[in-house]
C-alpha positions as a Markdown table, in Angstrom:
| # | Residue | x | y | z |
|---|---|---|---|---|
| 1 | Unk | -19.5 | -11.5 | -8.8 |
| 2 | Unk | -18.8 | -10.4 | -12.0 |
| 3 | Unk | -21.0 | -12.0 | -14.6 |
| 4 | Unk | -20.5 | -12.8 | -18.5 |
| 5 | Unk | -22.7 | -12.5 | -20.9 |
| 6 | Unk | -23.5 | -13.2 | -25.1 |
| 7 | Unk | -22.5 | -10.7 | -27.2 |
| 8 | Unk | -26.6 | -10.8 | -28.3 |
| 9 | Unk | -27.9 | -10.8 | -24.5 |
| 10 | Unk | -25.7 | -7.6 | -23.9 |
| 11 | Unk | -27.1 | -4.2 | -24.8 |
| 12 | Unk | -24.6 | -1.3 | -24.9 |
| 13 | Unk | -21.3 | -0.7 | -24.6 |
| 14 | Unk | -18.8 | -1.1 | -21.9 |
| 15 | Unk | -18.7 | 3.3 | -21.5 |
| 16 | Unk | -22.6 | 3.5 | -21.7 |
| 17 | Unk | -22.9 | 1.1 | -19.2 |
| 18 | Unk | -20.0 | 3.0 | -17.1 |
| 19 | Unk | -22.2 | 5.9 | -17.2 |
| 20 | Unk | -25.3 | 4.2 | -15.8 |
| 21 | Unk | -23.0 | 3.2 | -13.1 |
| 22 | Unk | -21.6 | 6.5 | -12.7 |
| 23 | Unk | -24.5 | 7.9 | -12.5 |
| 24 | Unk | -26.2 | 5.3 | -10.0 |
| 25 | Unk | -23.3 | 5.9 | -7.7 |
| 26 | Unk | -23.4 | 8.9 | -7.4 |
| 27 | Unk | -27.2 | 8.8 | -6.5 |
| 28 | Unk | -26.6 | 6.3 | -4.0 |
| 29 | Unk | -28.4 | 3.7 | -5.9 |
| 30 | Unk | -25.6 | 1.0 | -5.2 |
| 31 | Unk | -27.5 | -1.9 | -6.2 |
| 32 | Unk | -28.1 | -0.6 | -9.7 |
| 33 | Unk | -24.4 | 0.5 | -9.6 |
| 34 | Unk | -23.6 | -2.8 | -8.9 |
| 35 | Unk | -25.2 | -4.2 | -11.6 |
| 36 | Unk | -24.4 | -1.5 | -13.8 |
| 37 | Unk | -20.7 | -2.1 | -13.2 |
| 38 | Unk | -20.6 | -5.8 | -13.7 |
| 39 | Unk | -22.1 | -5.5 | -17.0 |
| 40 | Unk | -19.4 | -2.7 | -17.9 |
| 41 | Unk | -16.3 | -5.2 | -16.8 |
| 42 | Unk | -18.3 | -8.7 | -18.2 |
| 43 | Unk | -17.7 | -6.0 | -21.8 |
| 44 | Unk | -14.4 | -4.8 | -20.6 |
| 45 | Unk | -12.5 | -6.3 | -17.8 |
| 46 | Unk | -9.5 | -4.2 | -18.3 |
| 47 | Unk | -11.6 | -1.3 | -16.7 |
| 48 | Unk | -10.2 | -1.2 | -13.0 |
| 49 | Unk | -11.6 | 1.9 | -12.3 |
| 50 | Unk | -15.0 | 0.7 | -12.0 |
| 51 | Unk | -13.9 | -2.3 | -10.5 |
| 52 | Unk | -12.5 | 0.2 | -7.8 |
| 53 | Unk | -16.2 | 1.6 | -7.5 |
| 54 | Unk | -17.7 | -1.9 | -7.8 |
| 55 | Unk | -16.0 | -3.0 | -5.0 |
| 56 | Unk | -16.6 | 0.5 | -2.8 |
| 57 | Unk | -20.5 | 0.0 | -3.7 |
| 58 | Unk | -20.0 | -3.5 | -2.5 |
| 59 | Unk | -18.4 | -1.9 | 0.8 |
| 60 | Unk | -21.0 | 0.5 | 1.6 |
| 61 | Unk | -23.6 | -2.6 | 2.0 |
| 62 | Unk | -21.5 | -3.9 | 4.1 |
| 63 | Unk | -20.8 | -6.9 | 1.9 |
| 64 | Unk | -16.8 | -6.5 | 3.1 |
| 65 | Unk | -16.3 | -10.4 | 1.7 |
| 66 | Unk | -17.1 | -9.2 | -2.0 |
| 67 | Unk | -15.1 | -5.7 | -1.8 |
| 68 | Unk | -12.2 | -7.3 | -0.7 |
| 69 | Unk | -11.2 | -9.6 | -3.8 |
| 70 | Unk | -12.3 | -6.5 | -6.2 |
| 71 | Unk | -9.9 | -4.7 | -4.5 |
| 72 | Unk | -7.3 | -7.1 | -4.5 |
| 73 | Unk | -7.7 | -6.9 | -8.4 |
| 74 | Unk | -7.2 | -3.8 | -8.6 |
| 75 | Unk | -4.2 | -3.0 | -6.3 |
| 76 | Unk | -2.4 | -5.8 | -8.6 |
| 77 | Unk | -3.2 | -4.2 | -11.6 |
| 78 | Unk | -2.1 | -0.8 | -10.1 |
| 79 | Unk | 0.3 | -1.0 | -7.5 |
| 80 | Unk | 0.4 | 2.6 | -6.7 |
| 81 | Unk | -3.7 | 2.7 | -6.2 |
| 82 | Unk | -3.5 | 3.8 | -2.5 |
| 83 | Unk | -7.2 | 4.5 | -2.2 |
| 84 | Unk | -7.9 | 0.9 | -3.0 |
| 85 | Unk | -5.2 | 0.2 | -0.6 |
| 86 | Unk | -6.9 | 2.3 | 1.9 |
| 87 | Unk | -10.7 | 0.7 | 1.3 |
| 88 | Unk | -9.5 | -2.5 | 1.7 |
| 89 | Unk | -8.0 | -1.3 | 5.3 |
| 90 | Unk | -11.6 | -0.1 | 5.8 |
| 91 | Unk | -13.0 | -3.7 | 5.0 |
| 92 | Unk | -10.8 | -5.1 | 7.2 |
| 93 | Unk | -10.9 | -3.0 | 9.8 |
| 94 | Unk | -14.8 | -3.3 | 9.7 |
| 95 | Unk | -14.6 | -7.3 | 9.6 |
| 96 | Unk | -12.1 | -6.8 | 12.6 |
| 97 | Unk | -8.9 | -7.6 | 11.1 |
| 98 | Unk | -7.1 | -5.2 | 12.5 |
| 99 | Unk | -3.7 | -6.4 | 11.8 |
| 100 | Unk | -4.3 | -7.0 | 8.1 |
| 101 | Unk | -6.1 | -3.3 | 8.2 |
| 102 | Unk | -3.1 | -2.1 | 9.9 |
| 103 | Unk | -0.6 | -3.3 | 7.1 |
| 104 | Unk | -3.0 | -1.9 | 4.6 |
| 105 | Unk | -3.2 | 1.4 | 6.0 |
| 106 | Unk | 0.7 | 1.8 | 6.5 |
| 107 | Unk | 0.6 | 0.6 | 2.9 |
| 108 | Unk | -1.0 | 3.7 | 2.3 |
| 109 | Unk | 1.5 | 5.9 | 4.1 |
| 110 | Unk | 4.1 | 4.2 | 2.1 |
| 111 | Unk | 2.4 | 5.3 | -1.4 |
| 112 | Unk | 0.9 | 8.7 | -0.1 |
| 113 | Unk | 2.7 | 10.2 | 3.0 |
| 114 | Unk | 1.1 | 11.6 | 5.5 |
| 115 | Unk | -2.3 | 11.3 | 4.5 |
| 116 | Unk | -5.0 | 11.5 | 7.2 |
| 117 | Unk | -7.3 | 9.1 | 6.3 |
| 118 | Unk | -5.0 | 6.3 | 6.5 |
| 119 | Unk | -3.6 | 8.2 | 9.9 |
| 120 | Unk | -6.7 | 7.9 | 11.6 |
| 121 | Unk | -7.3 | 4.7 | 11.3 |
| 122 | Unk | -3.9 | 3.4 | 12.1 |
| 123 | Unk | -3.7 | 5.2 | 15.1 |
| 124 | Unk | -7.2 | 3.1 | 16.0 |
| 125 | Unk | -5.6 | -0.3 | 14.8 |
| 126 | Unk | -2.4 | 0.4 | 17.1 |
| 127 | Unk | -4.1 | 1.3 | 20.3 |
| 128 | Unk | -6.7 | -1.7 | 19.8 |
| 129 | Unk | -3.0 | -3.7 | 19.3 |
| 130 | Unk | -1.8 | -2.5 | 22.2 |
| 131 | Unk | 0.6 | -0.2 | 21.7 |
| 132 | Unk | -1.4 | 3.2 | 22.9 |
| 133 | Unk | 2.1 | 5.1 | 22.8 |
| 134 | Unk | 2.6 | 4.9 | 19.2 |
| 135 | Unk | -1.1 | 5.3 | 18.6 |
| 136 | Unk | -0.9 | 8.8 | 20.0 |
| 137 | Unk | 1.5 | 9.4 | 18.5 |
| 138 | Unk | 0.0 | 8.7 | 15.0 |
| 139 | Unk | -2.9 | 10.3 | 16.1 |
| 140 | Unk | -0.9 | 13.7 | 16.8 |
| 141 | Unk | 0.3 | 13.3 | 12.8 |
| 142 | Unk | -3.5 | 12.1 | 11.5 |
| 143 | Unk | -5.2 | 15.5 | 13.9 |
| 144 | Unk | -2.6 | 17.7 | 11.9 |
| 145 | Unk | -3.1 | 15.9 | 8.7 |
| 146 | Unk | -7.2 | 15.7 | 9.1 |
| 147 | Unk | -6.9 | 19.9 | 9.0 |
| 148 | Unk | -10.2 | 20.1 | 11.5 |
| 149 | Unk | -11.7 | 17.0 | 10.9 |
| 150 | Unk | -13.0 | 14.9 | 13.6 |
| 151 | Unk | -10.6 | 12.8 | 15.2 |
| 152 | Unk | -11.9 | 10.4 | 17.4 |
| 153 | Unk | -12.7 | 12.4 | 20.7 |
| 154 | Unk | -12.9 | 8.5 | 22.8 |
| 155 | Unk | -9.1 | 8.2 | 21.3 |
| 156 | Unk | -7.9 | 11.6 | 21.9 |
| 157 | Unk | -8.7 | 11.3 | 25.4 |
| 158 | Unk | -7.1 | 8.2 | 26.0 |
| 159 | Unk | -4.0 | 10.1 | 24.8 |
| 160 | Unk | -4.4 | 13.1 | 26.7 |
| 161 | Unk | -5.0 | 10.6 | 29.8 |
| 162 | Unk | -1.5 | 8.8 | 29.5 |
């Protein structure tokens, strides 16, 4: 949760506080980005790029329910954001919702075609569905897409099997 603060009880400026949270992130040290990037939107909320990292350090603890809304934001404020798109799939897809992952990540085919990472999944989210033929077929696209990353070996042998 975002929280506001006096002018006089915050120290720093909305991009000095981005680069703490910067920094924190890419360390690892979520919790401190956290923090970090609540204070930099409580000084400017118009920042939705660390409200996109805000949200992914929320995701990374596992705290899916608080990613989720931050994401929201920020896919309304950019439309086109496809990587928000796509970590909100993962949230979902975690909290298993796979139909509301599913949407998100042919969302993501919509704004970027053809990307793996959203082919992966979705492939995942149509065989738990139920439809296994059009998951191997996805999964065909994401393995050329993925260019020799790992696919799913459990998957790929339920498609090799049918």
């Amino acid at each position: 949760m975002v929280f506001f603060c006096a002018l006089s009880s915050c120290s720093g400026s909305a991009a000095s506080w981005r680069k703490k949270a910067d920094d924190a992130y890419a360390k690892g040290r979520y919790e401190e980005a956290i923090s970090a990037y609540e204070r930099v939107l409580a000084l400017d909320s118009t920042q939705t790029e660390a409200r996109f990292f805000l949200a992914v350090s929320h995701q990374v603890q596992g705290s899916y329910h608080k990613a989720i809304p931050l994401l929201d934001e920020v896919i309304i404020q950019e439309p086109d954001a496809y990587k928000a798109v796509l970590n909100r799939g993962h949230c979902y897809y975690a909290l298993n919702d796979y139909r509301a992952a599913m949407a998100d990540y042919e969302l993501v085919l919509e704004l970027e075609p053809g990307y793996g990472l959203a082919l992966n999944p979705l492939a995942h989210m149509q065989f738990y569905l139920g439809d296994s033929a059009q998951a191997c077929r996805t999964l065909e696209l994401a393995t050329e897409a993925m260019a020799g990353r790992e696919i799913d070996p459990r998957l790929r042998e339920a498609c090799e099997g049918s």
